[in-house]
C-alpha positions as a LaTeX table, in Angstrom:
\begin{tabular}{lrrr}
\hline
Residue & $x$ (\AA) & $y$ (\AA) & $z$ (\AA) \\
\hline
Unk1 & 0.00 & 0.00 & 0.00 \\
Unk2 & 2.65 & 2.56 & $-0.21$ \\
Unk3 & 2.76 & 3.17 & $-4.08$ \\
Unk4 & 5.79 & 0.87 & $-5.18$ \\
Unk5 & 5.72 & 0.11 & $-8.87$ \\
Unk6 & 6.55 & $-3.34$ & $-8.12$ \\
Unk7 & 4.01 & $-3.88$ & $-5.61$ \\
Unk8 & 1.43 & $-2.44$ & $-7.98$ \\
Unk9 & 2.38 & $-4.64$ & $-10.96$ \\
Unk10 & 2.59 & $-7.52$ & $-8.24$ \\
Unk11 & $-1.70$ & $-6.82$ & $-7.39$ \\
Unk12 & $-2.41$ & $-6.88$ & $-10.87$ \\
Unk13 & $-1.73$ & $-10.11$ & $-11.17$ \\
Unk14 & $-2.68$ & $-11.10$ & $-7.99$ \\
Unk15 & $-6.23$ & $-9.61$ & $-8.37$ \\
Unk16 & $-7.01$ & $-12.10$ & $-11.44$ \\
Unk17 & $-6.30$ & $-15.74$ & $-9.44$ \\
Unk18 & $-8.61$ & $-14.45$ & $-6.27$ \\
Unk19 & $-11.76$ & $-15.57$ & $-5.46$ \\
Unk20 & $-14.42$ & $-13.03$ & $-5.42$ \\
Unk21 & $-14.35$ & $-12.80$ & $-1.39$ \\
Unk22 & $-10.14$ & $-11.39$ & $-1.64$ \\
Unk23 & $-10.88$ & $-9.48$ & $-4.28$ \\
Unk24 & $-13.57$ & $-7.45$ & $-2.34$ \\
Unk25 & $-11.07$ & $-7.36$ & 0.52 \\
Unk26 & $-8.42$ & $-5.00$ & $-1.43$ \\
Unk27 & $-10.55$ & $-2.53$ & $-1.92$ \\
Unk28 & $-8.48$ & $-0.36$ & 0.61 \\
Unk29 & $-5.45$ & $-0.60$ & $-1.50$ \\
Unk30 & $-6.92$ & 1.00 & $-4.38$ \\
Unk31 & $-8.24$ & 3.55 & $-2.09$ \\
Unk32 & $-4.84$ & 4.37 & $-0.66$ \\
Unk33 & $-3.01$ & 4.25 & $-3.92$ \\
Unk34 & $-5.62$ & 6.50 & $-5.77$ \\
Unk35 & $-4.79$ & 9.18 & $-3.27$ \\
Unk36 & $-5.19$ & 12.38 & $-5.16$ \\
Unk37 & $-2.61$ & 14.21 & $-2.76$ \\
Unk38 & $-0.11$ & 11.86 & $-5.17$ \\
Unk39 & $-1.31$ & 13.48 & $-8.65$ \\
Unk40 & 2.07 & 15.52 & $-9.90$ \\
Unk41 & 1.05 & 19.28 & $-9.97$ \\
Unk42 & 0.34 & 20.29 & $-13.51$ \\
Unk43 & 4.23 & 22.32 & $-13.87$ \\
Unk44 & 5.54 & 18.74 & $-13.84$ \\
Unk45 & 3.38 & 18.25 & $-17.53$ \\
Unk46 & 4.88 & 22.13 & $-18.47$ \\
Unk47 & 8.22 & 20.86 & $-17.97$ \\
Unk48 & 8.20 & 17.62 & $-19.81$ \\
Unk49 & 10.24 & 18.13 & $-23.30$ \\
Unk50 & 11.11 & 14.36 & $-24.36$ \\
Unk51 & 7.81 & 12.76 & $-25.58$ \\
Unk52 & 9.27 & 9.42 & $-24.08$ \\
Unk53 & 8.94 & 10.60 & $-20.54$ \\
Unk54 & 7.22 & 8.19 & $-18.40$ \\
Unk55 & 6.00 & 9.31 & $-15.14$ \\
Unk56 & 6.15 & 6.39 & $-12.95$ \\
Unk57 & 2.74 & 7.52 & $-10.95$ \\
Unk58 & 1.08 & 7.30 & $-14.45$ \\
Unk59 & 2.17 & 3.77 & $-14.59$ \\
Unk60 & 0.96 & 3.24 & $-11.33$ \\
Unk61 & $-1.85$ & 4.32 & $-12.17$ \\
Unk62 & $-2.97$ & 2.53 & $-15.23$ \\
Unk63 & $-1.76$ & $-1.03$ & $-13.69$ \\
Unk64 & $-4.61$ & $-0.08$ & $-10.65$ \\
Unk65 & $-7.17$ & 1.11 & $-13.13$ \\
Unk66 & $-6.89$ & $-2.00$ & $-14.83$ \\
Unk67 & $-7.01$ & $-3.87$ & $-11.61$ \\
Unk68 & $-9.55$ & $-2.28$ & $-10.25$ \\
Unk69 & $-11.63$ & $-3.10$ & $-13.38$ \\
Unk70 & $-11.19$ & $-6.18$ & $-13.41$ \\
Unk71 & $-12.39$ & $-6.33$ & $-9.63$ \\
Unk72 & $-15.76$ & $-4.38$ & $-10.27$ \\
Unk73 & $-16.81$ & $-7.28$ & $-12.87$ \\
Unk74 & $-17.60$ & $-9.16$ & $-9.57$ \\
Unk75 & $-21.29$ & $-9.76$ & $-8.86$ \\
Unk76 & $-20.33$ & $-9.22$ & $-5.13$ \\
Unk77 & $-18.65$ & $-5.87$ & $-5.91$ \\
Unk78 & $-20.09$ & $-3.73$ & $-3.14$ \\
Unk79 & $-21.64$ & $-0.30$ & $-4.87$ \\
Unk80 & $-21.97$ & 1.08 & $-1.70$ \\
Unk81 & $-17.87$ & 1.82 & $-1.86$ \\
Unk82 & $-18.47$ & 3.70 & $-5.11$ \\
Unk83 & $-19.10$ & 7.33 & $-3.37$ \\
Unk84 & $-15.78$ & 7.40 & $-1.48$ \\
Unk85 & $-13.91$ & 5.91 & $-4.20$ \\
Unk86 & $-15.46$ & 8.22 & $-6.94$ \\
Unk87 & $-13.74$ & 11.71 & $-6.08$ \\
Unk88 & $-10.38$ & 9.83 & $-6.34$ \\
Unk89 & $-11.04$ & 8.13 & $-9.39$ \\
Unk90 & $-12.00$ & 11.16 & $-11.59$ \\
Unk91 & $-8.86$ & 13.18 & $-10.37$ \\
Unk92 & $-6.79$ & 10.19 & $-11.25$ \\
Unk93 & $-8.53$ & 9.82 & $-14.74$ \\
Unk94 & $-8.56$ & 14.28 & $-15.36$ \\
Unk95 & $-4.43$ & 13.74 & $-14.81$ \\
Unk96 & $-4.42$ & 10.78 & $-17.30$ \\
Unk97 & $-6.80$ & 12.68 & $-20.13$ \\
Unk98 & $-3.92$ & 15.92 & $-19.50$ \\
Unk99 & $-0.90$ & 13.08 & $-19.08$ \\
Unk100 & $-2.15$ & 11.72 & $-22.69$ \\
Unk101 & $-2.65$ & 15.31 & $-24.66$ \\
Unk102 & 0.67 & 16.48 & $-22.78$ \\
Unk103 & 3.14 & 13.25 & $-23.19$ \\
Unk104 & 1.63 & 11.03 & $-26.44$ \\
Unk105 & 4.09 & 8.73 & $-26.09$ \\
Unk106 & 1.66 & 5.74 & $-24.81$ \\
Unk107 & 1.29 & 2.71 & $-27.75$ \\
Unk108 & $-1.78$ & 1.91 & $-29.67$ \\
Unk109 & $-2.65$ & $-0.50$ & $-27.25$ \\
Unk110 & $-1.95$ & 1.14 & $-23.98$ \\
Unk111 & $-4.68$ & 3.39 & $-25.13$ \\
Unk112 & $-7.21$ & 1.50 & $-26.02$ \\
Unk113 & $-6.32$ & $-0.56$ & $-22.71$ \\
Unk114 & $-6.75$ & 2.56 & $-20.51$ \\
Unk115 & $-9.96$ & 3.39 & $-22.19$ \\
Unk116 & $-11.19$ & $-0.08$ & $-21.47$ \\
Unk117 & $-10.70$ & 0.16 & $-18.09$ \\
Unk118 & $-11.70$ & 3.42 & $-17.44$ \\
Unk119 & $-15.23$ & 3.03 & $-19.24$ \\
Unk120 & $-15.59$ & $-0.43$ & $-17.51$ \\
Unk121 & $-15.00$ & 1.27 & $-13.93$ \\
Unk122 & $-17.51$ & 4.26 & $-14.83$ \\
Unk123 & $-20.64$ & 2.10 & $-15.92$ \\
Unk124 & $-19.94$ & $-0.06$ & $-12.97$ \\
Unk125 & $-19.92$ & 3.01 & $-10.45$ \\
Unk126 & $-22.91$ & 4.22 & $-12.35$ \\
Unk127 & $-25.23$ & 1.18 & $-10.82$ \\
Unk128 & $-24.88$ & 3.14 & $-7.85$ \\
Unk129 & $-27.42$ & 6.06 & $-7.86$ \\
Unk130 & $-25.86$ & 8.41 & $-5.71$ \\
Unk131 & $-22.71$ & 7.92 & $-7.49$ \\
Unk132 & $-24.29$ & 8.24 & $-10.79$ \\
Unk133 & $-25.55$ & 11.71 & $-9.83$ \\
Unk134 & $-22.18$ & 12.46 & $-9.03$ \\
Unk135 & $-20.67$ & 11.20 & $-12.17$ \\
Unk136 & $-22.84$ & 12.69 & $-14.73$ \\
Unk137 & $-23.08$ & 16.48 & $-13.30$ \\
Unk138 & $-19.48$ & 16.62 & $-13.26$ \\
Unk139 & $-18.35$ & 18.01 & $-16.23$ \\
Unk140 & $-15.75$ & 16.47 & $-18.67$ \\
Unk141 & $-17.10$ & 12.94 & $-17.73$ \\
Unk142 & $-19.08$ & 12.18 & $-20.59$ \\
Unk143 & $-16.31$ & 13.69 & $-22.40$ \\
Unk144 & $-14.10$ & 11.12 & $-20.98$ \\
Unk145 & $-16.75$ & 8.11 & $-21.88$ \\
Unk146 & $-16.97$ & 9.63 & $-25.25$ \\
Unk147 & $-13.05$ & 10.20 & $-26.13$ \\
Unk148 & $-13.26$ & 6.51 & $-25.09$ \\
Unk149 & $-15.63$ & 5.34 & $-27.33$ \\
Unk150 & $-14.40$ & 6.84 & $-30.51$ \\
Unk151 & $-10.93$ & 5.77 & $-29.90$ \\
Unk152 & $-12.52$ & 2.03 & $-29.21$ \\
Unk153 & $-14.43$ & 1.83 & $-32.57$ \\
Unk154 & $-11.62$ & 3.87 & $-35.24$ \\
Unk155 & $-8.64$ & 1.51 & $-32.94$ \\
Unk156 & $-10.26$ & $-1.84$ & $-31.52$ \\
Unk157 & $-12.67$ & $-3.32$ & $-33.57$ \\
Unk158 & $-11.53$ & $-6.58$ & $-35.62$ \\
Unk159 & $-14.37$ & $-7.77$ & $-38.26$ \\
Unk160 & $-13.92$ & $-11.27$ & $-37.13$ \\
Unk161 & $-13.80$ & $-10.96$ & $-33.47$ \\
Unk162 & $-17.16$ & $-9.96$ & $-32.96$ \\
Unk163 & $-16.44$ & $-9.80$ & $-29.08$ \\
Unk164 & $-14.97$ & $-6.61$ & $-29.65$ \\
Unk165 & $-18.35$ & $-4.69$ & $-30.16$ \\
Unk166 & $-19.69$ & $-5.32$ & $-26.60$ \\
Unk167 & $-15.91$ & $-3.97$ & $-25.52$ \\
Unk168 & $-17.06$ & $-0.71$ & $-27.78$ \\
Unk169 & $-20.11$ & $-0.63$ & $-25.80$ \\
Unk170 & $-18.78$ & 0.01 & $-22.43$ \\
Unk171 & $-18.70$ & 3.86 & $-23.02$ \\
Unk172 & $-21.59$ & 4.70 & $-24.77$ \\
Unk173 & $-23.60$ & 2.28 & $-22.33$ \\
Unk174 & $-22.39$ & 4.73 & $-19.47$ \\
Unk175 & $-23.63$ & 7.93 & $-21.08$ \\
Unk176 & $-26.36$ & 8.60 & $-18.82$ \\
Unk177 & $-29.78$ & 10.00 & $-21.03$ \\
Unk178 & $-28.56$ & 13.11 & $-22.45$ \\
Unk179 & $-31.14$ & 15.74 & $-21.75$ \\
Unk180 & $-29.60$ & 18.91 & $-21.99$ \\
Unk181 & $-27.58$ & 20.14 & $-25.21$ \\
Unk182 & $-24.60$ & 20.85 & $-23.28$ \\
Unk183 & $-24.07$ & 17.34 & $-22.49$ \\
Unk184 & $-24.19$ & 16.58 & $-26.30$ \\
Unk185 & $-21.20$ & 19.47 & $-26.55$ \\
Unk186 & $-19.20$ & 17.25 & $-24.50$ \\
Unk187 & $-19.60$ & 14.41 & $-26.42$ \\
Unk188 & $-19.00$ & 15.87 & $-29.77$ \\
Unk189 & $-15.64$ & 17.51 & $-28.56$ \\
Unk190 & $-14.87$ & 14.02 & $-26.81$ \\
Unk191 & $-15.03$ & 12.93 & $-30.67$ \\
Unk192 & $-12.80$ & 15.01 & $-32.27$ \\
Unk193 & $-14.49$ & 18.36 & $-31.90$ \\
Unk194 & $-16.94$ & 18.21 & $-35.29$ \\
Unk195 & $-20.21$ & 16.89 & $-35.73$ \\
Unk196 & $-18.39$ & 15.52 & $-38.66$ \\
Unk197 & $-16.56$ & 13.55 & $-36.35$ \\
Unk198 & $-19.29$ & 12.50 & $-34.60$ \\
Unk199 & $-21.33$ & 11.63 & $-37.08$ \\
Unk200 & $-18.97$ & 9.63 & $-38.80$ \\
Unk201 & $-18.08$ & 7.63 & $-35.64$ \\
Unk202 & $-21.85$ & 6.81 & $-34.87$ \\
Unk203 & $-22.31$ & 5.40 & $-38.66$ \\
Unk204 & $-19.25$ & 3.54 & $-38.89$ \\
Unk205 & $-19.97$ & 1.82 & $-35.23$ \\
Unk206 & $-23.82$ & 0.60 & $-36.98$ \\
Unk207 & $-21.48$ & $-0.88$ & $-40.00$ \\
Unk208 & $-19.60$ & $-2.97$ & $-37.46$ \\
Unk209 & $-22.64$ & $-3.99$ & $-36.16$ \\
Unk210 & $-24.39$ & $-4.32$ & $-39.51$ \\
Unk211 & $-20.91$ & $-6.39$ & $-40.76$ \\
Unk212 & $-21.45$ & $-8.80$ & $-37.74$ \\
Unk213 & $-25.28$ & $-9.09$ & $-37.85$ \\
Unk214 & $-25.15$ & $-12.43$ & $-36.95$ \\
Unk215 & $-23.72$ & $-11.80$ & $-34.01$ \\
Unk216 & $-25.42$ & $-11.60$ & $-29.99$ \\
Unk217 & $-22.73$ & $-9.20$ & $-30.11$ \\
Unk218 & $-24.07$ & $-7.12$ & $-32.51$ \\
Unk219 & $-27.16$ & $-6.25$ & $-30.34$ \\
Unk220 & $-24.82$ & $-5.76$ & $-27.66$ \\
Unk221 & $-22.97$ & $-3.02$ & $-29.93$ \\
Unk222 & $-26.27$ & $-0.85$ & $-31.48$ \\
Unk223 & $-28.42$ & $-0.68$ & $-28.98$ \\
Unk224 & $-26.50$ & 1.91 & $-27.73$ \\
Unk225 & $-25.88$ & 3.72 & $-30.53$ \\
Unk226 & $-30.08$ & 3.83 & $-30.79$ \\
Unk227 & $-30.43$ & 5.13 & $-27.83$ \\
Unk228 & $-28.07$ & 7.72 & $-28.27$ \\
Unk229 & $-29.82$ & 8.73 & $-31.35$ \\
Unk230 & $-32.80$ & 8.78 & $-30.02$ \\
Unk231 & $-31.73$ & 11.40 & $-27.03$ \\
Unk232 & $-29.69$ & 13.75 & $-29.60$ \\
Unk233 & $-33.07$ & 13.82 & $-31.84$ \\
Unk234 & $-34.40$ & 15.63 & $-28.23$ \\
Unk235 & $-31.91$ & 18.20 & $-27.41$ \\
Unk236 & $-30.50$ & 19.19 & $-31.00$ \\
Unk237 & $-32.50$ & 19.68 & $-34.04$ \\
Unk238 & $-28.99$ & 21.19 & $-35.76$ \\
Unk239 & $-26.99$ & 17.71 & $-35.52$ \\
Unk240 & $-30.12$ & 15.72 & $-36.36$ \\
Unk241 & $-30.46$ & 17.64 & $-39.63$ \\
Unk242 & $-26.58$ & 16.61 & $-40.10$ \\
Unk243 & $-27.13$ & 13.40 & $-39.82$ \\
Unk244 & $-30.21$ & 13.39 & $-41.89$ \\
Unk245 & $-27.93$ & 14.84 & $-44.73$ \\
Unk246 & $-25.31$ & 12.73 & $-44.20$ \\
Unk247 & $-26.85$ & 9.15 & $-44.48$ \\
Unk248 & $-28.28$ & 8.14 & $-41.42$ \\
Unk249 & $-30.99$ & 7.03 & $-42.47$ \\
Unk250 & $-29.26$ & 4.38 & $-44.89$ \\
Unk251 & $-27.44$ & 3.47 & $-41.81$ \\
Unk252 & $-30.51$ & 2.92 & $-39.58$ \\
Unk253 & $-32.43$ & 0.48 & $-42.31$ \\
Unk254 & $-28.93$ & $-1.39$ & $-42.77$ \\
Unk255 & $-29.20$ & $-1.92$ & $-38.92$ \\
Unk256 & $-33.06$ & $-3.89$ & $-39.58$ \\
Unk257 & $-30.77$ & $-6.55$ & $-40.83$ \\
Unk258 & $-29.37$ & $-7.34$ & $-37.30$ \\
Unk259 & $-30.67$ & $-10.70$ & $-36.21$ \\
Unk260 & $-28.18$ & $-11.62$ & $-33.82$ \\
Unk261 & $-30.30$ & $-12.68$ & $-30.45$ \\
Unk262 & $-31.60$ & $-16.19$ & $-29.87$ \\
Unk263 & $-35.11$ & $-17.46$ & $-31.09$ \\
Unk264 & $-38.21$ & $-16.19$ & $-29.22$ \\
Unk265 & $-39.26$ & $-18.00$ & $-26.17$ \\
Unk266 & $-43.28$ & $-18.88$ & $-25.83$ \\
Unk267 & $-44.91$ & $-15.84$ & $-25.31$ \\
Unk268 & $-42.36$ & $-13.13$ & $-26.26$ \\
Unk269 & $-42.15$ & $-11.27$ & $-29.49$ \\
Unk270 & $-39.85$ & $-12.53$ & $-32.07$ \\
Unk271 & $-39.10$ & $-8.65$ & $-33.02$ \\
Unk272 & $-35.43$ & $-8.42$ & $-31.49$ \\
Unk273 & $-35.18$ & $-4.98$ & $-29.12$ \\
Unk274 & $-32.99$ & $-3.42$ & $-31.78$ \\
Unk275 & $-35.15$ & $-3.73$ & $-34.89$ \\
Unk276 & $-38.02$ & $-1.92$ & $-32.27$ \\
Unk277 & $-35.48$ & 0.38 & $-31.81$ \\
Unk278 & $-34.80$ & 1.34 & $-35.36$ \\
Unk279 & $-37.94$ & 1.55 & $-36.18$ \\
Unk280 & $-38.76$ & 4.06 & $-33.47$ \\
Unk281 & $-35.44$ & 5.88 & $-34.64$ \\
Unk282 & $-36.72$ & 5.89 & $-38.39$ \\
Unk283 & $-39.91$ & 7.38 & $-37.51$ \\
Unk284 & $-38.41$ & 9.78 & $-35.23$ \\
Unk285 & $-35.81$ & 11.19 & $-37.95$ \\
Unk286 & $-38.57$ & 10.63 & $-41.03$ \\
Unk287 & $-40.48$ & 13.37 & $-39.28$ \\
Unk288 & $-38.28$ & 16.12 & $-38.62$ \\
Unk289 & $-38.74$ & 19.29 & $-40.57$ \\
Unk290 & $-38.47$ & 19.56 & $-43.67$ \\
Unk291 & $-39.05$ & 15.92 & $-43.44$ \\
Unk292 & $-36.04$ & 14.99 & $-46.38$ \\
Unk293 & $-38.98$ & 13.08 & $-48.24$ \\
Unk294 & $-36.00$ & 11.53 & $-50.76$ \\
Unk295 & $-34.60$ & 9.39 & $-47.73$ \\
Unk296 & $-38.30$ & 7.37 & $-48.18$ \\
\hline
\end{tabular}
């Protein structure tokens, strides 16, 4: 518990032979090493001139992060710890998100590792209500989530590892329902600053769900993205008309072709959840003004 790099890289693989009961039981060591008293102050970044600098805190860090995610994957993982544990996560993950623009000498797949995590660790703490609250009216998290999910679906998808799309998920499943434009300004500078940018990455993730239709996956991966959709066609009338003029609607009726969930049981519908979805999308979108009757 005192920060030592070896000790660190020594509970990471610890954590993953444990049973469920001594994983719960080192929860005070990621509290302790998570301490935000620890977090360089920001003249440290200023002063940095080789891109190969490697803070060793920022090491630290990421081996704990990962850690820790795999540790909230437990059933038994108590939410109630999620309030005390919050506040030190988010400073921990602000240093990282100025670490990264600062120092961008981390590899491909350190990134997408840290984004992994990160996401993983933020839908889990937002089970918790009162953490949730917390989460989502603190600004530059759904930044964070959605920084995160771009990077996942331009750097992480593989067309035949369909696993990857519930990976891709993680972020966009811990957007809380946007209901206020300024969240949705977040999120499009969390994806590269354009609705371009955004638009692009929503279309191309419904292609990689489209590509593995097939797939349980695949549900996994655009029902999501629907939801999303459906909250932006609330709060911004501007971006909706992008989209509209940009192909969405080609991408929504390629989703119809998703058919990835297991047959029906007695009783239920056989109309998989996504299909309902799209639907609802393509009447949402059909009807804005002017209404774009050549997308019929």
């Amino acid at each position: 518990m005192n920060g030592s790099s070896k000790d660190i890289a020594k509970l990471y693989t610890v954590t993953q032979s444990l049973t469920d009961d001594e994983a719960i039981g080192l929860l005070p060591v990621f509290y302790a090493n998570l301490d935000p008293s620890w977090i360089p102050s920001l003249d440290v970044l200023d002063n940095i001139t080789d891109p190969s600098t490697r803070l060793r805190c920022i090491e630290n860090v990421t081996k704990i992060f990962s850690s820790l995610c795999y540790i909230v994957r437990n059933p038994l993982f108590p939410l109630d710890a999620t309030p005390d544990l919050w506040p030190r996560i988010w400073k921990w993950m602000e240093f990282l998100r100025l670490y990264h623009e600062c120092v961008p000498a981390s590899t491909a797949s350190e990134v997408v590792s840290t984004h992994v995590s990160q996401s993983q660790i933020l839908l889990k703490f937002g089970q918790h209500p009162q953490t949730c609250l917390a989460m989502f009216s603190t600004k530059g998290v759904r930044r964070t989530l959605a920084t995160a999910w771009a990077t996942l679906v331009h750097r992480l998808y593989t067309a035949d590892e369909p696993a990857t799309l519930g990976v891709i998920a993680f972020p966009l499943l811990a957007l809380s329902d946007m209901k206020d434009p300024q969240n949705l300004v977040e999120v499009v500078d969390g994806c590269g600053g354009s609705y371009k940018a955004l638009a692009l990455t929503l279309m191309l993730n419904i292609s990689q769900a489209v590509a593995n239709s097939k797939s349980d996956m695949a549900v996994t991966s655009i029902t999501p993205v629907l939801c999303f959709l459906s909250d932006v066609s609330r709060i911004s009338p501007e971006f909706v008309a992008y989209l509209l003029s940009h192909g969405i609607i080609s991408s929504l009726v390629s989703a119809l072709d998703i058919d990835g969930v297991p047959p029906p049981a007695e009783g239920v519908p056989d109309r998989p959840v996504e299909v309902e979805l799209c639907l609802r999308s393509l009447i949402r979108y059909l009807n804005v003004s002017p209404g774009y009757p050549w997308t019929v």
